[in-house]
C-alpha positions in Angstrom: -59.6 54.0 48.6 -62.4 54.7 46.2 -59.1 56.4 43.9 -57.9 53.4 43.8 -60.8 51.2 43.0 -61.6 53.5 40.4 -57.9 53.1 38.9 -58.1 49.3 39.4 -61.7 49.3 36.7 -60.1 51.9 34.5 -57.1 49.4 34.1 -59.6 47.0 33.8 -61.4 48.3 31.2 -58.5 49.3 29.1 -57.2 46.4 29.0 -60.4 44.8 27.3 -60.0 47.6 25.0 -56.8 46.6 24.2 -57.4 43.1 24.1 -60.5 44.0 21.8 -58.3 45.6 19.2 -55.7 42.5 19.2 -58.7 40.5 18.3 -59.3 42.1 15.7 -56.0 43.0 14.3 -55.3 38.9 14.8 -58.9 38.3 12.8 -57.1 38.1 9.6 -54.5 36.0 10.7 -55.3 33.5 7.8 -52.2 31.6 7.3 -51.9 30.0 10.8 -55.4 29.3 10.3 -55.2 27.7 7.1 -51.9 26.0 8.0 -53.7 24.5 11.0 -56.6 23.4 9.3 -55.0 21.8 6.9 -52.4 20.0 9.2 -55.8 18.5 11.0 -57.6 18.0 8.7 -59.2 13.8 9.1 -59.3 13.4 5.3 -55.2 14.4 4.4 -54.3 11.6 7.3 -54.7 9.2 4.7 -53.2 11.1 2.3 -50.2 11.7 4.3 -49.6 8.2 5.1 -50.4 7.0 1.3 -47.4 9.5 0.0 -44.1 9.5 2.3 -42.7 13.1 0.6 -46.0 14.6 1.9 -45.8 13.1 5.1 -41.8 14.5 5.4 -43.6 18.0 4.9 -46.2 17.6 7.3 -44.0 16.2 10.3 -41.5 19.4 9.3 -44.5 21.5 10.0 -45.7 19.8 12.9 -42.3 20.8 14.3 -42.8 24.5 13.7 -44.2 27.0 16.8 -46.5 28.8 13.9 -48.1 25.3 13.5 -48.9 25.3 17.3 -49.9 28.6 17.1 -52.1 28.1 14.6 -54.2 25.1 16.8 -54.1 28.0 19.5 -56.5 30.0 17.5 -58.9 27.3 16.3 -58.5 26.1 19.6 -60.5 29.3 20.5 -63.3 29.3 18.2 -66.3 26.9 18.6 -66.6 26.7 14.7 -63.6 24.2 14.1 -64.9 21.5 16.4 -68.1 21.8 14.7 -66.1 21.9 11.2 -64.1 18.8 12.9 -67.5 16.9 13.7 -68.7 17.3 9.9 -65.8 16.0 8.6 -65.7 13.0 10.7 -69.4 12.1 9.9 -68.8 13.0 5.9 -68.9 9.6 4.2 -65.8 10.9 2.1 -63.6 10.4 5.2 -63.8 6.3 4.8 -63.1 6.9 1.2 -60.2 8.0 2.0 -59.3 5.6 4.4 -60.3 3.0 2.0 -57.9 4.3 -0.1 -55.3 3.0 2.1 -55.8 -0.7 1.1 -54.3 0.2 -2.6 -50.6 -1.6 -2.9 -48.8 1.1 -4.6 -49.0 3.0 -0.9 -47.4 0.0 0.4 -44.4 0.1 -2.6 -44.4 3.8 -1.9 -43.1 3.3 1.2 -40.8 0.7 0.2 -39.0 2.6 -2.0 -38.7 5.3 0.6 -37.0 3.2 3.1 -34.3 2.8 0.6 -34.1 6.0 -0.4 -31.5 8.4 1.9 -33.2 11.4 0.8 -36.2 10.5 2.4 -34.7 10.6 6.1 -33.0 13.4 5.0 -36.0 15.3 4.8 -37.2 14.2 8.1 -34.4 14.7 9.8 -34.0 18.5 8.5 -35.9 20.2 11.3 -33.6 18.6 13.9 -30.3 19.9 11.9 -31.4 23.0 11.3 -30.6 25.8 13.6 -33.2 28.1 13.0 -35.8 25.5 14.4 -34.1 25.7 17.7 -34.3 29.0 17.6 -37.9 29.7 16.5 -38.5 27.6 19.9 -36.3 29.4 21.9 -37.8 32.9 21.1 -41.3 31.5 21.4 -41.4 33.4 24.5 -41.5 36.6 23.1 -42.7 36.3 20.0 -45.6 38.7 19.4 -47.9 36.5 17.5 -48.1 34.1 21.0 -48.9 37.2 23.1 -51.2 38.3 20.6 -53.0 34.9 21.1 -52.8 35.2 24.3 -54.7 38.8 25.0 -57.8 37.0 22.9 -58.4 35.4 26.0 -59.2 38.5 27.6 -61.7 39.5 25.1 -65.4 39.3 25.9 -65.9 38.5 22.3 -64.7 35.6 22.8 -66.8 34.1 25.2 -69.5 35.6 23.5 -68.7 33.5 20.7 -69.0 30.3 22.8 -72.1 31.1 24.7 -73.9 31.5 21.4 -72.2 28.5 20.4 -75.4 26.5 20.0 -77.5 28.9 18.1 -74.7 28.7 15.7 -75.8 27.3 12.4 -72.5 25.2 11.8 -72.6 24.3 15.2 -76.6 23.2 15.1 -75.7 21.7 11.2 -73.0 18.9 12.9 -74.8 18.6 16.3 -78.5 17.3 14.0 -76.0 15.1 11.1 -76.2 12.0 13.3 -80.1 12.6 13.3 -80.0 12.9 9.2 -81.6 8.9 7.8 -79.7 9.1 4.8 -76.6 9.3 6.5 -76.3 5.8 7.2 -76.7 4.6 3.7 -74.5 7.1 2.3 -71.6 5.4 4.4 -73.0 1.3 3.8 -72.7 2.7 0.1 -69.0 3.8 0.6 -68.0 0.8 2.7 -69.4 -1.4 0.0 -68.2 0.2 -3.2 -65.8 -2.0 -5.0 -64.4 1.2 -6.5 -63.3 3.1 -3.4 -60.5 -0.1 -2.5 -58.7 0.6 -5.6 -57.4 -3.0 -7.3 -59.1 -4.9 -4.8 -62.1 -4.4 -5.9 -61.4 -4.5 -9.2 -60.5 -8.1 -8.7 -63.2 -8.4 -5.9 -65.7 -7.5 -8.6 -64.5 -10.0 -11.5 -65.6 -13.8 -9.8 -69.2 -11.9 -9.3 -69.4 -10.8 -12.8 -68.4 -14.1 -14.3 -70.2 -15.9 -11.7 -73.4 -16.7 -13.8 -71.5 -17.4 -16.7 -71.2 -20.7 -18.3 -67.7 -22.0 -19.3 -68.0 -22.7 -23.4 -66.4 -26.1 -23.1 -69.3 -26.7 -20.8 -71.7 -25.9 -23.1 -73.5 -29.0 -24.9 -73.8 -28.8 -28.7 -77.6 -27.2 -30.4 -79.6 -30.3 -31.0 -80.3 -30.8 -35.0 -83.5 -29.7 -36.3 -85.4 -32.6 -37.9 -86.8 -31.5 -41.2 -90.9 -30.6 -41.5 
């Protein structure tokens, strides 16, 4: 019995060692990462929806297993929430948004409802074959098992238990707690110059608005002489 238990930990243990080593052999696994990062990113939304050829691309990737794969990992490590958090609260994220009230996004869209190569391009992942497949060998592909042993690591959840001493993690968590936060987005909500034409023609009544018409003007009355 004792043999036994003893063969049991030594499995145990060698399997963290294992699982150790896929850690860090996955470590430098940058483009999932980067892909991921950069299909959830909260700033490119806008974007995305502003330019329809970029938003074919990104709904092809989102269709992809090495996209999903990708959200697997950050989905793992505590820094991309608190990368996620600062983000949000970054004052350049309603710029962007802001950006969305420009008409030309509006005519670019127009033009790409009439415009057959644009639902070409979204429907590509759907007729191509090799999508199917990338799903159907999902199972074992090495990449998700890799992901997969990280779980078994005790790196890992070393990584989230020291999660709040973290100085990203203590950066987003005291942002909301920053007073010149708050003025920095009243600023951007109110800049004429982040809605594009809008506020080009918001800002011309208020510049003429103290001016007097010339026709309105009276004529200088003569100067009597000394």
């Amino acid at each position: 019995m004792k043999l036994i238990t003893l063969s049991v930990a030594l499995f145990s243990l060698t399997g963290l060692a294992q699982a150790d080593e896929v850690v860090a052999q996955t470590a430098p696994a940058t483009p999932l990462r980067s892909t991921a990062e950069a299909n959830t990113n909260p700033t490119t939304y806008p974007a995305l929806a502003g330019n329809p050829a970029a938003f074919a691309q990104w709904s092809n990737a989102m269709t992809s297993p090495a996209t999903y794969l990708g959200l697997m990992q950050l989905g793992m490590e505590p820094n991309s929430y608190a990368r996620t958090a600062s983000q949000v609260m970054n004052p350049t994220s309603l710029q962007s948004y802001q950006r969305m009230t420009d008409p030309a996004v509006y005519l670019r869209w127009l033009q790409a409802a009439m415009n057959p190569g644009f639902y070409t391009s979204m429907m590509a992942p759907a007729l191509n074959p090799t999508s199917y497949m990338n799903w159907a060998t999902l199972p074992v592909n090495p990449q998700l098992w890799n992901q997969a042993m990280q779980m078994l690591s005790p790196s890992l959840y070393m990584k989230w238990l020291t999660a709040p001493m973290s100085p990203s993690v203590l950066s987003a968590a005291t942002t909301p707690m920053n007073p010149g936060l708050y003025p920095s987005w009243a600023l951007t909500a109110v800049n004429p110059a982040n809605y594009g034409p809008w506020g080009s023609f918001l800002t011309q009544p208020a510049a003429s608005a103290g001016a007097i018409p010339e026709s309105f003007k009276l004529p200088a009355a003569p100067r009597s002489a000394p």
